[in-house]
C-alpha positions as CSV (number, residue, x, y, z in Angstrom):
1,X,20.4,-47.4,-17.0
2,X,21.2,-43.6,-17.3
3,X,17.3,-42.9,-17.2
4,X,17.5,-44.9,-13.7
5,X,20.7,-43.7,-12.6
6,X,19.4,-39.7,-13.4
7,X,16.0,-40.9,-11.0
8,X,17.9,-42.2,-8.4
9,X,19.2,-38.5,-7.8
10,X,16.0,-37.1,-8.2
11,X,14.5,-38.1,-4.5
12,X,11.0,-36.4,-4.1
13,X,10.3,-35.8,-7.9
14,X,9.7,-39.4,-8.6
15,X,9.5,-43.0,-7.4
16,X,10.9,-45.8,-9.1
17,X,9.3,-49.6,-8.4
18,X,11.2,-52.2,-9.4
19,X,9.7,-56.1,-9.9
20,X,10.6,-57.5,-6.4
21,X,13.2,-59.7,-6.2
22,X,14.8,-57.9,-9.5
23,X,18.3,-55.8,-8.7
24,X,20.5,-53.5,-10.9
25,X,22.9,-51.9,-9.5
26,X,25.3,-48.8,-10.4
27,X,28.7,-49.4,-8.2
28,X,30.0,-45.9,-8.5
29,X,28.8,-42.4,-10.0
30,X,31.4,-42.8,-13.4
31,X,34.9,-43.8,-14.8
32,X,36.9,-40.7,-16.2
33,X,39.8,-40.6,-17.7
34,X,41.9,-39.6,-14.5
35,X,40.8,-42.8,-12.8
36,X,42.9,-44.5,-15.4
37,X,47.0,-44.4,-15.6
38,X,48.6,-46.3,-18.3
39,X,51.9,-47.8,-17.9
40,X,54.0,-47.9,-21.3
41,X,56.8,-50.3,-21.3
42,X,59.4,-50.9,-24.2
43,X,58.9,-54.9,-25.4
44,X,61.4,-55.5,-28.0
45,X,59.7,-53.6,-31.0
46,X,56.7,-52.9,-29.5
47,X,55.6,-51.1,-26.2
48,X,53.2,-53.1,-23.8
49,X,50.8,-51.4,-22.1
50,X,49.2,-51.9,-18.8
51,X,47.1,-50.5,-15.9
52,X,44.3,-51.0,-13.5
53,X,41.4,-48.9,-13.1
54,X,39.6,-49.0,-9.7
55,X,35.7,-49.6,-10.7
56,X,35.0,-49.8,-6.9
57,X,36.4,-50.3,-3.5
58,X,36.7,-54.2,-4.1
59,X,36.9,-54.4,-7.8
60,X,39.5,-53.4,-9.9
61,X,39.5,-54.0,-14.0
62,X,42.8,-54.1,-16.1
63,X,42.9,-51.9,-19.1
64,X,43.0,-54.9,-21.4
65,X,39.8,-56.1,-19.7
66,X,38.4,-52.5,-20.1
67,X,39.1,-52.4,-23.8
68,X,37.5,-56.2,-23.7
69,X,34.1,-54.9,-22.0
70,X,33.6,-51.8,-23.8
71,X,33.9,-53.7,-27.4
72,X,31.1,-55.5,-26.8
73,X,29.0,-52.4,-25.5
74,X,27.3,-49.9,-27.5
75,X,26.6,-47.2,-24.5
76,X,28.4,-46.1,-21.9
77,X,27.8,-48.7,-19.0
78,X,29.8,-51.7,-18.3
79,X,27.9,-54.3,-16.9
80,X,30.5,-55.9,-14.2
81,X,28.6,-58.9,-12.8
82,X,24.9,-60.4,-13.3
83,X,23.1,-57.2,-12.2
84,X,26.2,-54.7,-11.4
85,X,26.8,-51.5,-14.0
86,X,29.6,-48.8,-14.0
87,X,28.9,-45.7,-16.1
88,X,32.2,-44.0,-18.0
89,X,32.4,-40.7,-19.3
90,X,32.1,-40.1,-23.7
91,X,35.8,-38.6,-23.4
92,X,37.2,-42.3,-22.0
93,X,34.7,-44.3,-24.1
94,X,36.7,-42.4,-27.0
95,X,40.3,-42.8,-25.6
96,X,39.7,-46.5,-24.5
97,X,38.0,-47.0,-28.5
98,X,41.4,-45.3,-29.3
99,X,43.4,-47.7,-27.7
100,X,41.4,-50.6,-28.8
101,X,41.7,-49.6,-32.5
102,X,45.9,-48.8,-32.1
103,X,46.4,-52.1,-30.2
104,X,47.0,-55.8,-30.1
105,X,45.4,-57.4,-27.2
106,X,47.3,-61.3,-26.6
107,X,47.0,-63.5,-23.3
108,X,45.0,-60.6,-21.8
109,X,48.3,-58.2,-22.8
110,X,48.3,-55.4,-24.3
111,X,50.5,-53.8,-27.1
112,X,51.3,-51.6,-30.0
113,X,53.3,-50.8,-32.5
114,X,56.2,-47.9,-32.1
115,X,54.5,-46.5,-35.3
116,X,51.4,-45.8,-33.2
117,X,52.8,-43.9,-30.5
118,X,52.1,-40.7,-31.7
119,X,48.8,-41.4,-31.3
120,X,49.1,-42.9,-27.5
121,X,50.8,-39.6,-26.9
122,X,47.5,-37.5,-28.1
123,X,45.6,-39.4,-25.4
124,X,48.0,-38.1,-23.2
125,X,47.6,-34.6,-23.9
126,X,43.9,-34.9,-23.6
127,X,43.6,-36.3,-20.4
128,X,45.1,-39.9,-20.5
129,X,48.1,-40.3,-17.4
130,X,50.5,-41.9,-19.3
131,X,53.2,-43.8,-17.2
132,X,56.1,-44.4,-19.9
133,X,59.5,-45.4,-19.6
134,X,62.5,-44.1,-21.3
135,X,62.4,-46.1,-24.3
136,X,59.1,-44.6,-24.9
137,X,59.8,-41.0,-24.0
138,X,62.8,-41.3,-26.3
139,X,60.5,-42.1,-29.5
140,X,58.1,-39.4,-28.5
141,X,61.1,-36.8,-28.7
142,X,62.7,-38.2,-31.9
143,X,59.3,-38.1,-33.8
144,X,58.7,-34.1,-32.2
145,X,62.1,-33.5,-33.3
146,X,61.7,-34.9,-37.1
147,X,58.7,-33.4,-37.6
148,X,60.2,-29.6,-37.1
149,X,63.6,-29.8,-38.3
150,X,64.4,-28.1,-41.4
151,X,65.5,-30.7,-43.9
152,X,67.5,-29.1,-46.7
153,X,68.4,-30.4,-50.1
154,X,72.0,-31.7,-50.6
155,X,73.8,-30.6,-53.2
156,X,75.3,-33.2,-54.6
157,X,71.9,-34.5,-55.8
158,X,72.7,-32.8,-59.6
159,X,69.3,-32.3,-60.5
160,X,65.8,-30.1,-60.6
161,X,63.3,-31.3,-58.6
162,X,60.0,-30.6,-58.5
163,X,57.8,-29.4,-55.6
164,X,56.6,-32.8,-54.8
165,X,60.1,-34.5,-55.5
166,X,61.5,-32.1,-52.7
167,X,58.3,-33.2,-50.2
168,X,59.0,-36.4,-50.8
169,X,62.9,-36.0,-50.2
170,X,62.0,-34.3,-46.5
171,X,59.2,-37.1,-45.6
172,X,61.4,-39.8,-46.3
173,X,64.2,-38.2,-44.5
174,X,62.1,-37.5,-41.5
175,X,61.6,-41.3,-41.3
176,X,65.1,-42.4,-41.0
């Protein structure tokens, strides 16, 4: 399909013939990761996440249904209905293999774990619009937070740690 779709721009070089009555078509030049914006929404322990991504001007696909798709493709075309194809960048193919790796997909919902949000948040920073709420944002902050502050010894703990005993005191502390 790339071979075809690179051709197709290439009017005068070369012609393409095609079997009559045989049709593929590409609906749109390709998916990036801007066309995408992921809504995050705080579900009891877990955030759901949603989203539509517009594939063309009739069609629209839900991220769940994009995650779907794309696990049962090994390139970078989605086929959409018996002859129609929509090409998607490496950079989403990675972010939406990502999300599929970091998620639970249930009743066409989407969700994951607060203990992967770190990980949602990289997306973000490379690219991914990430619609969150405040529960969400909240997490984000309290895992930047932990992961700078300076975590001292008490000393009331009446002993000599060693080097790891002391990395081990911080980590743990970082998760509470």
């Amino acid at each position: 399909l790339l071979f075809l779709e690179n051709l197709k721009e290439m009017k005068g070089v070369a012609t393409v013939e095609w079997p009559e009555g045989g049709q593929m078509k590409v609906v749109r030049k390709q998916l990036t990761s801007k066309d995408i914006a992921v809504k995050v929404n705080s579900v009891a322990s877990w955030f759901e996440l949603s989203g539509d991504i517009q594939v063309d001007k009739d069609r629209k696909l839900k991220i769940s249904e994009l995650v779907d798709r794309l696990s049962n493709t090994k390139g970078n075309f989605i086929q959409l209905g018996n002859n129609d194809y929509v090409r998607i960048t490496s950079e989403l193919r990675r972010h939406i293999d990502l999300l599929s790796r970091i998620s639970n997909v249930d009743g066409g919902k989407m969700r994951i774990s607060q203990f992967n949000a770190p990980m949602l948040e990289d997306l973000s920073g490379s690219g991914l619009v990430i619609d969150a709420d405040k529960s969400y944002r909240d997490l984000v902050k309290r895992i930047a937070t932990a992961d700078t502050a300076e975590i001292k010894i008490p000393k009331t703990i009446n002993a000599d740690l060693r080097s790891y005993q002391k990395d081990g005191f911080r980590w743990m502390s970082r998760l509470s």
